[in-house]
C-alpha positions in Angstrom: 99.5 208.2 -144.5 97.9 210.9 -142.9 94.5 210.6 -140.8 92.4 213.7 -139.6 90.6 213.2 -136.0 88.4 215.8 -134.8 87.7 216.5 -131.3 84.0 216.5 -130.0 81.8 219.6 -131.0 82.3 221.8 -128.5 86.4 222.3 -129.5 86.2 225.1 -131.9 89.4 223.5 -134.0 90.4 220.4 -135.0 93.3 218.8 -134.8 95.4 216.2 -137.4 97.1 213.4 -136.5 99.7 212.5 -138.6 101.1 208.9 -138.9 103.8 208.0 -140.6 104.7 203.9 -140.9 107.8 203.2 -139.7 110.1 200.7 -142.0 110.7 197.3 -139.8 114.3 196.2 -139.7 114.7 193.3 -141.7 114.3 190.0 -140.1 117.1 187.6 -140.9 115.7 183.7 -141.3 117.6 180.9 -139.4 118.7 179.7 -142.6 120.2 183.1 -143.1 122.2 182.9 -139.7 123.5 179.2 -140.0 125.1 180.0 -143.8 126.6 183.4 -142.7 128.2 181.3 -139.6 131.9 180.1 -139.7 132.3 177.1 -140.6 133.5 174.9 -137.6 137.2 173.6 -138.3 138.3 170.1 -139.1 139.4 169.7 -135.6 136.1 170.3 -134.5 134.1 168.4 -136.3 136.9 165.4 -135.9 136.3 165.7 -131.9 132.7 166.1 -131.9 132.3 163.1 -134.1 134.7 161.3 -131.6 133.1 162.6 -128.7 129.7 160.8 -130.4 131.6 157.4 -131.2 132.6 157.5 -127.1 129.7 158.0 -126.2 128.2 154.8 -127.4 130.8 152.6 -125.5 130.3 150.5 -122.4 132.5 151.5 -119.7 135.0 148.2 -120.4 135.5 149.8 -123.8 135.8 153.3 -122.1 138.3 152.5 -120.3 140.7 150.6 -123.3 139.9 154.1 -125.3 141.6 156.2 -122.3 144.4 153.5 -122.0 145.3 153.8 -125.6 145.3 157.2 -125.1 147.6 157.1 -123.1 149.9 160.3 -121.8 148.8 163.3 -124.3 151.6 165.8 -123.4 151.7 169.0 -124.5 149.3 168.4 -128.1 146.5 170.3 -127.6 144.3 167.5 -129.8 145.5 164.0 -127.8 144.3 166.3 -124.8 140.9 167.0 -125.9 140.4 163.6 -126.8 141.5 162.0 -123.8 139.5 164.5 -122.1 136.3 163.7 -124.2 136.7 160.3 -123.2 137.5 160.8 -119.2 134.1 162.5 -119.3 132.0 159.6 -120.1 133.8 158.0 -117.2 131.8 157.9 -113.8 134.5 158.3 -111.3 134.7 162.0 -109.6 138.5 161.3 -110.6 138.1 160.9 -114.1 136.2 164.6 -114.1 138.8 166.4 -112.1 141.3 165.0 -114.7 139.2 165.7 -117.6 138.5 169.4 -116.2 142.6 169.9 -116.1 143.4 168.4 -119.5 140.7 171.0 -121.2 142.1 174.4 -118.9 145.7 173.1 -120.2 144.2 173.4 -123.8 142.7 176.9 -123.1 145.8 178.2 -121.6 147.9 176.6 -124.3 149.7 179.1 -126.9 150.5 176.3 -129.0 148.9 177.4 -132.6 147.0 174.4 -133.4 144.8 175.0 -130.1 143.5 178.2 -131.4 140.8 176.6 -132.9 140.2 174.1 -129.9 140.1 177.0 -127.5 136.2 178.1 -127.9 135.3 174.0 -127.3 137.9 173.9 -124.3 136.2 176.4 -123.0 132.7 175.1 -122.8 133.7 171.9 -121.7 135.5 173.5 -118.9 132.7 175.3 -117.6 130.2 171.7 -118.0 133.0 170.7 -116.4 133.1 172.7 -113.6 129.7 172.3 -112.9 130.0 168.8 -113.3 132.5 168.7 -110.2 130.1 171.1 -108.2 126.7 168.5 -108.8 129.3 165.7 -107.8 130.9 167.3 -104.5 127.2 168.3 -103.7 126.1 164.8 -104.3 129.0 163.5 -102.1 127.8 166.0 -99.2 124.3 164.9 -99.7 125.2 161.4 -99.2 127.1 161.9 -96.4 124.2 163.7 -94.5 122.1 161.0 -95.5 124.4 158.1 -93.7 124.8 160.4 -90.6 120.9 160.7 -90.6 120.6 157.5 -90.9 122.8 156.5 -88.4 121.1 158.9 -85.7 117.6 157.4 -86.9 119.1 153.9 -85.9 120.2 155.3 -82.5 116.9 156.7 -81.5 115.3 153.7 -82.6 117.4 151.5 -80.4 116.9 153.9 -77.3 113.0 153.8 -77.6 113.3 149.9 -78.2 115.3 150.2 -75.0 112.4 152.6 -73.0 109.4 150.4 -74.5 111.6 147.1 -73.0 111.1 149.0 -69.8 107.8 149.9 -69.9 106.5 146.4 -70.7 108.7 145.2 -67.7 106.8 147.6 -65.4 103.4 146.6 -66.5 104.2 142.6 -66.1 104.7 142.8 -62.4 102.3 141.5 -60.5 100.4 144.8 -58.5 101.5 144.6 -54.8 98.8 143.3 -52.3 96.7 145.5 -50.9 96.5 145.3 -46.5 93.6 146.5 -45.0 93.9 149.5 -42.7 95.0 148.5 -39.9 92.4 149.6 -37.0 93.7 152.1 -33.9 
């Protein structure tokens, strides 16, 4: 495409512009991106699906799912799982434990936690974070019974001034003498 644009009358020449489209790179569609993804592997699915059942338990039934767990040892899998489930727990505890069962898994060289590794490693960093809300919670919490000690303290010491100040106003005035005349 070319375009001509002249310049005002008094310019003795004018001058061309020429514009050439440029071609667009081609936009891939979502649906593109999700069918040229890897699938996710069996493993994967199987603990997300899990991680969904635990989810929906009380914290009774929690707690019987990380019993039957029991000890995972060295299996990459029976560590995911039991950490999955130690996440839905509320305890600080349970976090900490949960946070060292998934670093295990990503430092493992056993072959089936290859593909375990990339999901290890998100959950350790939620993880992570989880642990730093949680300390910062327990700090807040503390500050807030010290304040509320020191509240309690000044309270009682103006109680104690104001019990003072009403025992100065009750007595009686002292009687005023006349001057006594020279």
């Amino acid at each position: 495409m070319t375009t001509m644009i002249t310049t005002p009358a008094s310019a003795s020449v004018p001058q061309i512009l020429v514009v050439t489209p440029v071609q667009a790179p081609s936009v891939t569609s979502p649906e593109a991106l999700n069918t040229q993804a890897p699938p996710l592997p069996d493993v994967v699915t199987a603990l997300l699906t899990y991680s969904e059942r635990l989810r929906q338990l009380n914290t009774n039934d929690l707690a019987a799912e990380i019993a039957v767990q029991g000890d995972p040892g060295n299996a990459p899998l029976r560590q995911m799982q039991l950490a999955l489930a130690l996440m839905h727990m509320p305890q600080a505890a349970d976090t900490a434990r949960a946070l060292g069962l998934v670093q295990r898994v990503v430092g493992s060289a056993a072959p089936e936690a290859t593909p375990l590794k990339p999901l290890a490693r998100l959950l350790a960093h939620q993880l992570v974070e989880q642990r730093r809300l949680e300390d910062s919670l327990e700090r807040q919490g503390h500050q807030l019974r010290e304040n509320q000690r020191r509240i309690d303290q000044l309270n009682e010491r103006l109680e104690a001034m104001r019990a003072i100040e009403r025992s100065l106003t009750t007595r009686p005035p002292a009687p005023v003498r006349p001057p006594v005349a020279p």
